[in-house]
C-alpha positions, 0 to 999 in steps of 0.5 A: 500500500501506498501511504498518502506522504508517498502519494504525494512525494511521487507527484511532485517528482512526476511534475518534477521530472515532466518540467526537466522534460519540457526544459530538455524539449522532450514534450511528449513525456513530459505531457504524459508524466505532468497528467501522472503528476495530477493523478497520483495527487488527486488520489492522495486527496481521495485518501484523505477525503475517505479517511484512509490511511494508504492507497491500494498499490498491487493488483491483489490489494485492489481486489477489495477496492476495483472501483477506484482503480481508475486513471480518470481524472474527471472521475477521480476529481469527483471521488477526490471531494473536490470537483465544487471546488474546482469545477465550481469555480469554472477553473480554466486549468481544469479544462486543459487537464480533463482531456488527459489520458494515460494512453497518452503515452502511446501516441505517435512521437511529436503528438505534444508540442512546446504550447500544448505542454507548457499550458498542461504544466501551467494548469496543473501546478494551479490545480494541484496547490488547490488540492 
């Protein structure tokens, strides 16, 4: 299991690694791993939200708990306890971030250009200190 201290140390390295990206010109990876970054944080505030103390890690500990086994960020927003905050406010940022995907990653090389990246980063560093 992953604790929420765990969740949260690894998103801010994903974001931490999609920004050396982005710096490096490496758009695409950098897409993909700033959507990972939002994710791993909307699920650590989904612990907090349901008062768990870790995060289902491996396939057999989701087992008990295959509904939140989800890549999803509208879905994971709203389990999180935080889509009135965020859609609520009709946050731009969560416009830019919704359309993310994992499946990102396999995508043909060049899908994420410097614009679309730099916005995805933007969006998701205001989002996430909301969270």
């Amino acid at each position: 299991m992953l604790t929420i201290l765990n969740l949260e140390e690894i998103s801010a390295a994903r974001l931490h690694d999609a920004q050396s990206l982005y710096a490096a010109g490496r758009y695409d990876g950098a897409y993909y791993l700033a959507g990972y970054s939002l994710e791993l944080a909307l699920k650590a505030r989904l612990c907090k939200t349901l008062n768990w103390a870790d995060f289902p890690m491996t396939h057999k500990e989701f087992e008990r708990f295959r509904s939140f086994k989800v890549h999803d960020l509208e879905v994971l927003l709203k389990l999180s306890g935080y889509e009135p905050a965020i859609k609520g406010k009709q946050l731009p940022e969560w416009s830019t971030v919704k359309v993310w995907q994992p499946e990102v990653r396999y995508r043909p090389i060049g899908f994420a250009n410097e614009k679309s990246t730099s916005e995805m980063l933007r969006a998701i560093d205001t989002l996430m200190g909301k969270l």
